[in-house]
C-alpha positions in Angstrom: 0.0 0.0 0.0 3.0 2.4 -0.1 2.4 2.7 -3.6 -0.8 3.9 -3.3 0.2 6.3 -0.4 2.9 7.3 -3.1 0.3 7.7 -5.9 -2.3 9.7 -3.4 0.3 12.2 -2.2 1.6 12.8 -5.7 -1.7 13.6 -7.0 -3.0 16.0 -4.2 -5.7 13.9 -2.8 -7.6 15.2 0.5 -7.5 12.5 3.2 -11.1 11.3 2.2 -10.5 10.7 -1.2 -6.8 8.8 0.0 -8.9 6.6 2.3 -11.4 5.9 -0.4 -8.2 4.9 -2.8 -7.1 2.7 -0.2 -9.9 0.9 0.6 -10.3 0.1 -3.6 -7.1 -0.7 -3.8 -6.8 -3.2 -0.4 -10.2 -4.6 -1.4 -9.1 -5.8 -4.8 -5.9 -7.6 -3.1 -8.2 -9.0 -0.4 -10.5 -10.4 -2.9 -8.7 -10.8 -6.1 -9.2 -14.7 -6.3 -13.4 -14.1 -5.8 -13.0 -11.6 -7.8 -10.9 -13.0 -10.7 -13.9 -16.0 -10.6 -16.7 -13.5 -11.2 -14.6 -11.8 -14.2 -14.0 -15.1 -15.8 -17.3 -15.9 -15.4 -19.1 -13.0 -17.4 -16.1 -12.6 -20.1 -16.5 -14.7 -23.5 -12.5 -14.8 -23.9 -9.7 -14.2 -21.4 -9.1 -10.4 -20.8 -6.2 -8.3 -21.0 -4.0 -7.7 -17.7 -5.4 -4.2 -18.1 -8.8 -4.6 -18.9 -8.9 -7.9 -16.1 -7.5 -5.0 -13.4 -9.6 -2.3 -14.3 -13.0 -4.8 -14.1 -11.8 -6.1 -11.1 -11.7 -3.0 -9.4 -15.0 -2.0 -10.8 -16.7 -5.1 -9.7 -15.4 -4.4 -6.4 -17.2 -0.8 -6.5 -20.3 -2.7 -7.0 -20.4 -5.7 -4.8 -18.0 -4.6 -2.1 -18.0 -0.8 -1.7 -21.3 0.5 0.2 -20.3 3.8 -0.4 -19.9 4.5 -4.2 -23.1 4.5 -5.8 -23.6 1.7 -8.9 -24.4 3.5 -11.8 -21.1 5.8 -10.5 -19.0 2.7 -9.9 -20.2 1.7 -13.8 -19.8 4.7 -16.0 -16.5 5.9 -13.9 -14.5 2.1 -14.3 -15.8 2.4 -18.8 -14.4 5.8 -19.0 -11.7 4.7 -17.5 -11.5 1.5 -19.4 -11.8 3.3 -22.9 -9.1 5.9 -22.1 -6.7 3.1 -20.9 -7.6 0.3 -23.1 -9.2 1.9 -26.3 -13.3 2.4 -26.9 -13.8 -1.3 -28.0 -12.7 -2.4 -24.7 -15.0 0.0 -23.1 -17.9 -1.4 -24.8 -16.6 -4.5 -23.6 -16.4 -3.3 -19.8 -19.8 -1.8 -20.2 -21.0 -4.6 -21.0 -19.5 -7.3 -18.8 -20.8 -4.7 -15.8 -23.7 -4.8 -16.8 -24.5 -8.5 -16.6 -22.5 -8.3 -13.0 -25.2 -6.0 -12.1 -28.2 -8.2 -13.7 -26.7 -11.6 -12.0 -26.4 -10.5 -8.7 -29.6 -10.4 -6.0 -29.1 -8.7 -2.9 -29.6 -11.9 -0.7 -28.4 -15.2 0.1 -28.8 -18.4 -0.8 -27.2 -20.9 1.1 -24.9 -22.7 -2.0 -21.9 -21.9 -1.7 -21.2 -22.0 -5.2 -23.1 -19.0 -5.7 -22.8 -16.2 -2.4 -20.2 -13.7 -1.7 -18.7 -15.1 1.3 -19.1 -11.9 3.7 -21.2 -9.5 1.9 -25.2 -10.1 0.9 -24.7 -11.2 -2.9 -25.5 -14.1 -4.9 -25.4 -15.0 -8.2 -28.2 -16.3 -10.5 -25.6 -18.9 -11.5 -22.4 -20.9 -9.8 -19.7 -18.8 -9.8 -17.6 -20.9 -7.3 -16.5 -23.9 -7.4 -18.2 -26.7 -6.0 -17.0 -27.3 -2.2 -17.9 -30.7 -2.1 -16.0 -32.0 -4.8 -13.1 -29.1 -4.8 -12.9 -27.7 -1.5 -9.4 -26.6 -2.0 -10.8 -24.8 -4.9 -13.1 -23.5 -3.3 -11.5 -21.7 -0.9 -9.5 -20.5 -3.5 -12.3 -19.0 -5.4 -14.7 -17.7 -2.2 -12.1 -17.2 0.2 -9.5 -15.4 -2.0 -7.0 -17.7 -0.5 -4.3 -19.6 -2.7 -5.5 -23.3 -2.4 -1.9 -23.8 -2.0 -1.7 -22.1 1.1 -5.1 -23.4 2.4 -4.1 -27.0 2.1 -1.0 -26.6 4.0 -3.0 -25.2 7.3 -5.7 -28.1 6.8 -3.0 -30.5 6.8 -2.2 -29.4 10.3 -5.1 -28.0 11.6 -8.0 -29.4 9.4 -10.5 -28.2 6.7 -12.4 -25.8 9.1 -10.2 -24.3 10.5 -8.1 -24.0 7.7 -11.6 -22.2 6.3 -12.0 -19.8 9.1 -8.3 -18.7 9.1 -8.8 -17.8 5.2 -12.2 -16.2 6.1 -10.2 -14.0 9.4 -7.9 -12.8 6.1 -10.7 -11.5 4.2 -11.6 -8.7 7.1 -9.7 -5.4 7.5 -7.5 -6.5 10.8 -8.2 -4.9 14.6 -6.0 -2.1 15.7 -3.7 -3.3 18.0 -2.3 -1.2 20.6 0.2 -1.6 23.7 0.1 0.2 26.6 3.6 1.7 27.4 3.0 3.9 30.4 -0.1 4.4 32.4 -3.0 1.4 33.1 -5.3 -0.3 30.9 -8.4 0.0 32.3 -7.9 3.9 32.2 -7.2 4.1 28.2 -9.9 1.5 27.7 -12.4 4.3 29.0 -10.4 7.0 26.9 -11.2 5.1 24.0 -14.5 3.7 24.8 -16.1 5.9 21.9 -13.7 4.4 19.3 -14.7 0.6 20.4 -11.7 -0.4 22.3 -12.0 -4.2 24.1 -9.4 -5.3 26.0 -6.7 -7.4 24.3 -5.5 -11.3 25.7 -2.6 -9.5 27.1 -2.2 -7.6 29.8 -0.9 -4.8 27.8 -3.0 -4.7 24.9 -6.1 -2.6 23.5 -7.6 -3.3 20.4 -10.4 -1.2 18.5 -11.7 -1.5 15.3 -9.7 -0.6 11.8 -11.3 2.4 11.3 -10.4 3.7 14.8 -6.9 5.4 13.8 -7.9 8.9 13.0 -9.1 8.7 17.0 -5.9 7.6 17.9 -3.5 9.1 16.6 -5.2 12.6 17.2 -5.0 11.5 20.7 -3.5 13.1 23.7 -2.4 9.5 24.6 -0.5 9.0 21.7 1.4 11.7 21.5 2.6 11.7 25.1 3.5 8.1 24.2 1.2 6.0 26.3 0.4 3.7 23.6 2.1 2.6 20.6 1.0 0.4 17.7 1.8 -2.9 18.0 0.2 -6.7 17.2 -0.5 -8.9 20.0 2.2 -11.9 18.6 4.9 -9.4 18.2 4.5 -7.9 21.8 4.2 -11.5 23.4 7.7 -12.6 21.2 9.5 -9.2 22.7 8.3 -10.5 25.9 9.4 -14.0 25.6 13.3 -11.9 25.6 12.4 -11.3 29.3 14.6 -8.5 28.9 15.9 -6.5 32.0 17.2 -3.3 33.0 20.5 -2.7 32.1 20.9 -5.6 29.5 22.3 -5.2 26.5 20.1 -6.8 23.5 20.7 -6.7 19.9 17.3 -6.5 18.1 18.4 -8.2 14.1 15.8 -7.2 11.5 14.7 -4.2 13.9 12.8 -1.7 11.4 10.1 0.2 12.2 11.4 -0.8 15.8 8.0 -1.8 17.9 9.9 -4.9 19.3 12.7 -2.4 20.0 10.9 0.3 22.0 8.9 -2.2 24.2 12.7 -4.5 24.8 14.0 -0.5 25.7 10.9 -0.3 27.9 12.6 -2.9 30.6 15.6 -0.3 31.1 17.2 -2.8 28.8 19.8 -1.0 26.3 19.2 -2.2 22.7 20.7 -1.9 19.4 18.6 -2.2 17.0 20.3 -3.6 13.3 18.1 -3.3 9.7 19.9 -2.9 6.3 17.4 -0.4 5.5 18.1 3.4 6.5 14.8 4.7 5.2 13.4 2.2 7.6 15.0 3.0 10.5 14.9 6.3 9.9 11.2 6.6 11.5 13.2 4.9 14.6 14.3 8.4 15.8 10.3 9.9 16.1 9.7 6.5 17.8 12.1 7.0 20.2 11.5 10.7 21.2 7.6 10.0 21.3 7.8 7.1 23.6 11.2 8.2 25.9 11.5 4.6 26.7 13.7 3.7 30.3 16.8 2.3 28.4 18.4 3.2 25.2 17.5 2.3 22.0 20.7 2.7 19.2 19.6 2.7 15.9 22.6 0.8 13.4 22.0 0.4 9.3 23.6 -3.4 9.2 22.6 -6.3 6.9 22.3 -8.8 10.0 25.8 -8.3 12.2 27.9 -7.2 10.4 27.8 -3.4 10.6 29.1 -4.7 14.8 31.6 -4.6 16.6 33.7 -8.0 16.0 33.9 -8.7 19.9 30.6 -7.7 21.0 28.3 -10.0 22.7 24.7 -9.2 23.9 22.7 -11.0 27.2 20.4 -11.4 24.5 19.3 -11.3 20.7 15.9 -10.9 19.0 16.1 -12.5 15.3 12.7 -11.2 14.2 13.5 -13.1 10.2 11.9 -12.2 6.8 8.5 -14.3 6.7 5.9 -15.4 4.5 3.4 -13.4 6.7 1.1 -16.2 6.1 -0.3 -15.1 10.6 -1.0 -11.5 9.4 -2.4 -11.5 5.6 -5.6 -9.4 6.9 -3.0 -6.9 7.7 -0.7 -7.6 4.6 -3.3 -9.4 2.2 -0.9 -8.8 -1.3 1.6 -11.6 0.8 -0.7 -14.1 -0.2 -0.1 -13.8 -4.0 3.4 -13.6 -3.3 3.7 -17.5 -1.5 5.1 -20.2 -3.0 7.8 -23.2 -2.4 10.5 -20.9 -3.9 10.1 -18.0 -2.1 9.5 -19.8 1.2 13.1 -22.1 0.5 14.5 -18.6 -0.1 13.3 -16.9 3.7 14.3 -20.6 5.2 17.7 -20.2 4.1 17.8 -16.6 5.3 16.5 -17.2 8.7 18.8 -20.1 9.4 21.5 -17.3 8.3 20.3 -15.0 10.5 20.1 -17.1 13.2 23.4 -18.3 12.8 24.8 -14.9 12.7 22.8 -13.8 16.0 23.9 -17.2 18.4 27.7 -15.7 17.7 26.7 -12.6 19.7 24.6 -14.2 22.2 27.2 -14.0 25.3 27.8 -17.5 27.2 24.1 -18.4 29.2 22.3 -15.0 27.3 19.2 -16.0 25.1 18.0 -16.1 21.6 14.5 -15.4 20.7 13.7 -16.5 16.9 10.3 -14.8 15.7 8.2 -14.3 13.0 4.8 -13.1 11.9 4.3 -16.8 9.7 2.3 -20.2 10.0 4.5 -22.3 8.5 6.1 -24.9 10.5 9.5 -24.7 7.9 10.2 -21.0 9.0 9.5 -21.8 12.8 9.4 -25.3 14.7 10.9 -27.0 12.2 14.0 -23.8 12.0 14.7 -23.9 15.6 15.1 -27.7 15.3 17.5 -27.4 12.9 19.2 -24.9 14.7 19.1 -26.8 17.7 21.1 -29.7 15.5 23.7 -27.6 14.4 23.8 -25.7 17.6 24.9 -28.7 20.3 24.2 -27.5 23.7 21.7 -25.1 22.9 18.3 -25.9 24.6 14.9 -24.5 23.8 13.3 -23.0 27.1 9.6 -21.6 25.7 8.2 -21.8 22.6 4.7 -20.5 21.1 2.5 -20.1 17.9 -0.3 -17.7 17.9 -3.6 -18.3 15.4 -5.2 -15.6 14.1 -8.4 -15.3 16.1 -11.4 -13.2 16.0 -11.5 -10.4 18.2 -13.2 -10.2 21.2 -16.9 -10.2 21.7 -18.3 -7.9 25.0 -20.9 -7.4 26.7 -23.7 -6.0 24.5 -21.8 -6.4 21.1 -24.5 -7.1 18.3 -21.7 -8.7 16.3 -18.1 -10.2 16.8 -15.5 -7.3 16.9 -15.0 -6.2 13.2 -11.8 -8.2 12.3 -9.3 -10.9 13.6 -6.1 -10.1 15.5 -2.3 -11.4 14.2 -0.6 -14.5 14.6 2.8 -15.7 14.2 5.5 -17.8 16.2 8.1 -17.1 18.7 10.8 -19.5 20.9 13.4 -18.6 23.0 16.8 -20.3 22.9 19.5 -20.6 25.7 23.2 -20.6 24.9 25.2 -23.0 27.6 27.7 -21.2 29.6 30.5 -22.7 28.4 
């Protein structure tokens, strides 16, 4: 979504209009696979890249978008169409619209084949495949889910969950906040108007997506009682059990939330990403929360940008993932999976972890996290670790599902999206 942030600023657009263009934008990612279904479904012969993008995105102003009126969400995505694609393929957009419009009933039916998983759409005719026969498929095609991934969770975890986890990713994520300084229940009531629900940490607030404007305008925020930050990266910072005056090297650090809460302890950290640009947001972090110890931002690609002799009580390996806990958060991940590019962050985390055990001192710690589901970039890495690592012992270990979020007291509906997930272990080094 940077690129839309990029493409918003560039061309002036007023904070509405930029929400707006994120929200098309994100909902076409989120939805792409349902969405390629329904284009393939009303087109006689396979569409250009352009033309496909460009009905996509006006399908998803007609089906998913409450706020942009149909007939708007038509003519706007032909014009469009013609002036990219030439007036032929406008009549063709027109067209294929058109019949999206006539096909779909605002209801429900109760066959899979044929509802919008989420919204109050179905189709005259199957647009899904069928779930009995294909369920794999299926989930590709309603859930927007690579079947690819969705087999390997229901290996593990079975068919329905494997469903729900792929339905979590089709919702806009929770807010996730951590309280740095000050209680809980006190911020709760501050942002009682926004929706906040307490987190299943003791430090963490969540409140719906749409809640940020609220925060970040807050007094709380800018006095740095709260920062941003999911619920599986502040439980792996805490599985460091960092304390004051430690020194802690933080590999992979950038935008530094992991940082700032290990800093929180009194805990001195340096905090290592090969990108500058990246860290560069470290030094606004840093004054806004004033955290107890030290935080020491360093552009290094892993350790190398150290000190030869320097050892740390402990080191947070936070490795390149496949993001497969948080793809509400990050849904374009999803279209990026595949066995190639998850041998590829294998390799690099076993690097990385190799690099960080030589600066663990003698009985310090090593805490290998990521925001992933798959077993190869967690249990099965620390294994392998462990085997090349003799003496080495794993002391906690934990892997957090994405869940729904909370429901209170009086809530209508579940909370409007699901929180993170991802994996964390902490290793101990022998003494000697």
């Amino acid at each position: 979504m940077r690129l839309v942030d990029t493409f918003s600023a560039n061309n002036g657009l007023d904070a509405r209009d930029r929400g707006l263009v994120r929200t098309l934008v994100g909902t076409e990612i989120r939805r792409r696979a349902t969405l390629r279904a329904i284009v393939g479904r009303f087109t006689k012969a396979k569409p250009s890249a352009d033309l496909a993008t460009l009905l996509r995105l006006g399908i998803t102003q007609l089906l998913f978008l409450d706020r942009i009126p149909p007939h708007a969400a038509l003519s706007e995505t032909v014009i469009v169409v013609r002036d990219v694609c030439g007036l032929a393929k406008g009549r063709v957009a027109n067209a294929v619209l058109r019949e999206v419009q006539r096909a779909a009933r605002l209801e429900t039916s109760g066959d899979a084949r044929h509802d919008l998983i989420g919204r109050p759409w179905t189709f005259r005719q199957a647009i899904f495949r069928d779930p009995e026969e294909h369920p794999f498929l299926w989930a590709e095609d309603a859930l927007s889910m690579p079947s690819a991934i969705v087999k390997r969770w229901a290996a593990r975890h079975g068919n329905e969950q494997a469903f729900q986890l792929a339905d979590l990713a089709l919702r806009e994520p929770l807010l996730s906040l951590r309280v740095v300084r000050g209680e809980r229940e006190a911020l709760l009531d501050t942002f009682a108007e926004a929706g906040a629900r307490p987190g299943d940490l003791p430090s963490n607030i969540l409140l719906p997506a749409n809640a940020g404007e609220a925060v970040f305008s807050s007094t709380a925020f800018t006095e740095g009682h709260i920062a941003v930050q999911g619920s599986a990266a502040i439980a792996a910072a805490e599985l460091m059990q960092a304390q004051a005056g430690e020194r802690i090297l933080d590999l992979c650090a950038a935008p530094g939330g992991k940082s700032m809460l290990l800093a929180g302890t009194g805990a001195h950290v340096t905090a290592c990403d090969k990108n500058p640009r990246r860290l560069a947001g470290m030094a606004r972090e840093i004054e806004r929360l004033r955290p107890e110890g030290s935080v020491t931002p360093l552009a290094s690609d892993s350790t190398h940008g150290l000190n030869p002799s320097a050892t740390f009580d402990g080191v947070l390996v936070d490795a390149p993932c496949s993001n497969t806990g948080v793809l509400a958060a990050r849904p374009g991940a999803r279209w990026r999976f595949g066995p190639k590019d998850l041998r590829d962050l294998v390799a690099l985390g076993s690097q990385l972890l190799d690099d960080a055990a030589e600066r663990v001192r003698p009985g310090g710690r090593l805490v290998h996290s990521t925001c992933s589901l798959e077993p190869e970039e967690n249990a099965q890495q620390v294994r392998a670790f462990l085997e090349r690592h003799r003496g080495w012992t794993i002391e906690a270990e934990h892997e957090r599902l994405p869940v729904s979020g909370p429901i209170l007291e009086g809530d209508d509906q579940p909370a409007p999206g699901p929180t993170d997930g991802g994996y964390a272990a902490r290793l101990r080094r022998p003494t000697s």
